[in-house]
C-alpha positions in Angstrom: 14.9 -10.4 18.5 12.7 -11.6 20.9 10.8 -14.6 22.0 8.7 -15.4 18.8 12.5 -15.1 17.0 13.8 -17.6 18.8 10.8 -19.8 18.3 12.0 -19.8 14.2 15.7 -20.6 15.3 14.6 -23.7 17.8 11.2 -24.7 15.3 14.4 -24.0 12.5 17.0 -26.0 13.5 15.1 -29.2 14.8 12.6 -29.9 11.8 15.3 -28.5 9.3 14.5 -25.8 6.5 11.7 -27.3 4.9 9.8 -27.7 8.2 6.0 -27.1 7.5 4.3 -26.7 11.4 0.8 -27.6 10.0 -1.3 -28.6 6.9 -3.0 -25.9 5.4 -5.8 -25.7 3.2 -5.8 -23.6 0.0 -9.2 -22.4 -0.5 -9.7 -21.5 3.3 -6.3 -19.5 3.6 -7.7 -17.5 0.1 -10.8 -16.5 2.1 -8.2 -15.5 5.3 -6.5 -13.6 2.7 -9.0 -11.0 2.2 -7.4 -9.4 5.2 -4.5 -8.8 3.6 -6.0 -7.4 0.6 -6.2 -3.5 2.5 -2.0 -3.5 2.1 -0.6 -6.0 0.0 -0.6 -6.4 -3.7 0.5 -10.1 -5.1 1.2 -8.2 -8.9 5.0 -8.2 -9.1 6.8 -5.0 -8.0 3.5 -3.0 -6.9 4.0 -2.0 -3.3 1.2 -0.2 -1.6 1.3 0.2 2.3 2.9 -3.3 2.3 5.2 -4.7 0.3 4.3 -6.4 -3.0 3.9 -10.5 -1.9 4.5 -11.3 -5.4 7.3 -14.3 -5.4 7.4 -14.1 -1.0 7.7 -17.4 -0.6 11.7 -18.3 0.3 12.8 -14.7 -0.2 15.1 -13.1 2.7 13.1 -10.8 4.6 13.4 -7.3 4.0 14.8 -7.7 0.9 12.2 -7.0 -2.0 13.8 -4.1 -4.6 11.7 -0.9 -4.7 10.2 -1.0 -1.1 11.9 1.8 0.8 9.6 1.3 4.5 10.9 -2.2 6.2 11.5 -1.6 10.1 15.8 -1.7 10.2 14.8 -5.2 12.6 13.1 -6.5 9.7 16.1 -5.5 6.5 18.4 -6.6 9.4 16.6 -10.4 10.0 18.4 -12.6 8.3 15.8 -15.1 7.7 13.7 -16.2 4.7 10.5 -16.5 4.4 9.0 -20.1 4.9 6.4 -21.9 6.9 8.2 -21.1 9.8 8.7 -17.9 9.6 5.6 -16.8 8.5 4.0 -18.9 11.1 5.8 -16.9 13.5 5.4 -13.6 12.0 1.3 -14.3 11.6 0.9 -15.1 15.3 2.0 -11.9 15.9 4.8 -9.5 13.9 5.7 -7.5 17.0 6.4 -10.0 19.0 9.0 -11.5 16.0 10.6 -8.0 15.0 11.1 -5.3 17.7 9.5 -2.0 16.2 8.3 -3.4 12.8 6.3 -1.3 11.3 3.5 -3.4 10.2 0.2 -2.6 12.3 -1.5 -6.2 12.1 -2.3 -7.2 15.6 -1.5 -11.1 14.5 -3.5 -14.3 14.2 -3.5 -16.9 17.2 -5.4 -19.4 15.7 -2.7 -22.3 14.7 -4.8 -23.8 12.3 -6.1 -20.1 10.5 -2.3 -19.2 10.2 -1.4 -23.0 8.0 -4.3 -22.0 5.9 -2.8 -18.6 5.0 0.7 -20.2 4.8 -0.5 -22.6 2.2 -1.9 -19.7 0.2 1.0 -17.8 0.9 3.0 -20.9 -1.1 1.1 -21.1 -4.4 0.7 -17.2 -4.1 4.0 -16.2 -3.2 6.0 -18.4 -5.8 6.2 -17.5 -9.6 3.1 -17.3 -11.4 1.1 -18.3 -8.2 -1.0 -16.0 -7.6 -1.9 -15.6 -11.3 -2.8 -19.8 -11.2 -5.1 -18.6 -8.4 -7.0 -16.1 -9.8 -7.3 -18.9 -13.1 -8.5 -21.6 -10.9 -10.7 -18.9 -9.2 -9.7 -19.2 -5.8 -9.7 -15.9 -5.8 -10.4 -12.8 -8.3 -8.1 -11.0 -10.3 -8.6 -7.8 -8.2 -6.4 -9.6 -5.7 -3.6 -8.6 -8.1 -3.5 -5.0 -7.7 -5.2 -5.0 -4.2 -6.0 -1.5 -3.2 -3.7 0.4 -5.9 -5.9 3.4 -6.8 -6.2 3.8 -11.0 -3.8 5.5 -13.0 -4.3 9.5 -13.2 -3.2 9.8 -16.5 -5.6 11.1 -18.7 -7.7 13.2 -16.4 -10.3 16.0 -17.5 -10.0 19.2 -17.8 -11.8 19.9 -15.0 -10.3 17.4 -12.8 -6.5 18.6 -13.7 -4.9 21.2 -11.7 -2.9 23.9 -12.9 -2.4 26.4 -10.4 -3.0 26.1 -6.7 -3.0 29.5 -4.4 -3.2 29.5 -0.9 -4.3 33.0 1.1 -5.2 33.0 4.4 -7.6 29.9 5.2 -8.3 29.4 1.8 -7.2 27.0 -1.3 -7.9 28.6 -4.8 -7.7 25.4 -7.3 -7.6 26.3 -11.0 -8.2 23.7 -13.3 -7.5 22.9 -16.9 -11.2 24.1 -18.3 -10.9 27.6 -16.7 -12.3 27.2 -13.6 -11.4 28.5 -10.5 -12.6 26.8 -7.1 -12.6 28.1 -3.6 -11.8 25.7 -0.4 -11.8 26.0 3.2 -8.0 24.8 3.7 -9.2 22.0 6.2 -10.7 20.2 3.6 -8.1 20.0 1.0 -5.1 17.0 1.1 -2.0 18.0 -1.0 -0.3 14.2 -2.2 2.2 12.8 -4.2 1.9 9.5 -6.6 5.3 9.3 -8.0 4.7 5.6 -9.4 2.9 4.9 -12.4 -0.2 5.6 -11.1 0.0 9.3 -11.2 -0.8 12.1 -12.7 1.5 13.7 -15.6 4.3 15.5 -14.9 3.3 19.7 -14.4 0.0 19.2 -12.9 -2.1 18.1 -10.4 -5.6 15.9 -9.9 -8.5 16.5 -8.0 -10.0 13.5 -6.5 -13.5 14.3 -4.4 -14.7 12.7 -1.4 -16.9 13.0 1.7 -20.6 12.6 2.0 -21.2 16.3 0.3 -18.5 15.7 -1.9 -16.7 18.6 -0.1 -13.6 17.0 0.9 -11.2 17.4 -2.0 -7.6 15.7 -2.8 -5.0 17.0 -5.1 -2.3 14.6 -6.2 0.8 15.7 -7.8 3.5 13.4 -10.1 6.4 14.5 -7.7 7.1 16.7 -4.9 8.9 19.4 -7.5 5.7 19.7 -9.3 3.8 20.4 -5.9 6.5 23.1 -5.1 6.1 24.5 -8.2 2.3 24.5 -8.5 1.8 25.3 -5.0 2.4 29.1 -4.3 1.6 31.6 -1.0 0.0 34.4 -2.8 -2.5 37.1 -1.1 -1.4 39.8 -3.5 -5.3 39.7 -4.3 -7.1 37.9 -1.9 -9.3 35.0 -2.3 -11.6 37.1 -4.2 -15.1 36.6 -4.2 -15.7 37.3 -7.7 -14.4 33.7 -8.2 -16.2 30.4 -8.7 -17.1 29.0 -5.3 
């Protein structure tokens, strides 16, 4: 570890572990927390980008079940998470951890950092963030963060059943019947394995970009994309089908 590191073990060892570098204040670190907001959910277990900051407060870093994407410097820390720490890690996380992962540039305002520490505190311990969001420091959307809504339940026309693939082009066949035509370019082929997908054996269309053009298929696992999915020019991308 490098010089930020060390800063935890000196800061550490001469304060002692319940060493809080400044006094934050609640309601200002909730507003600093809409940064966060993009990558981190504070509902227990939901992980998006970031790891779930549900119960954060005192747990060893790198540690939290069901998130696979820590940095190996960050599973292999060996500290907990605490005013210290996060103090440390807010001013600027690659500094702290060689090669972390997470692609926040850091805070250097002392005083901004002990305002989201304190947040951090009542947010990151049991029931915390759930006492926030009753006190309305902040809204219960905070919970969830950015996790997209469940898939389940989709309309015919939005649920995929067959995807072929000729040439430059996507042919999308949905549940009603239809069959689409894409330009390959504007076609993403994902995978929500969590409880936010689709149901298993088919996919979903989700439609973006200013004409609505730009179109996103998400699949329940990578067998069902493998399976739905096929390479198939035995016909063509006819033009007989539905553009």
């Amino acid at each position: 570890m490098r010089a930020l590191f060390r800063k935890i073990l000196v800061i550490g060892a001469i304060a002692g572990p319940h060493a809080v570098l400044a006094a934050g204040d609640l309601e200002r670190g909730a507003q600093n927390y809409r940064a966060c907001v993009a990558c981190h959910a504070l509902e227990p277990g939901l992980h998006l980008s970031g790891p779930s900051l549900a119960e954060v407060w005192n747990r060893p870093a790198g540690s939290v079940s069901g998130y696979t994407r820590y940095s190996t410097g960050l599973q292999d820390a060996g500290f907990l998470w605490d005013a210290v720490s996060l103090d440390a890690w807010l001013e600027s996380p690659a500094s702290m951890i060689e090669g972390t992962t997470m692609s926040f540039g850091g805070i250097p305002e002392p005083d901004a950092r002990a305002d989201l520490i304190a947040f951090l505190q009542q947010a990151g311990s049991p029931g915390g963030a759930e006492t926030l969001v009753a006190d309305g420091l902040i809204p219960a959307s905070y919970l969830r963060a950015q996790a997209p809504q469940p898939l389940i339940g989709a309309a015919d026309y939005a649920r995929v059943v067959g995807v072929r693939h000729c040439s430059d082009t996507f042919l999308l066949e949905t549940a009603d019947g239809n069959q689409t035509k894409l330009w390959e370019k504007n076609v993403r082929l994902k995978v929500d394995s969590v409880d936010t997908g689709p149901e298993a054996g088919v996919g979903v269309i989700l439609r973006a970009g200013m004409q609505g053009d730009r179109f996103t298929v998400i699949f329940a696992s990578l067998a069902d994309l493998k399976e739905l999915v096929i390479e198939d020019c035995s016909s063509g991308p006819s033009n007989e089908e539905n553009q």
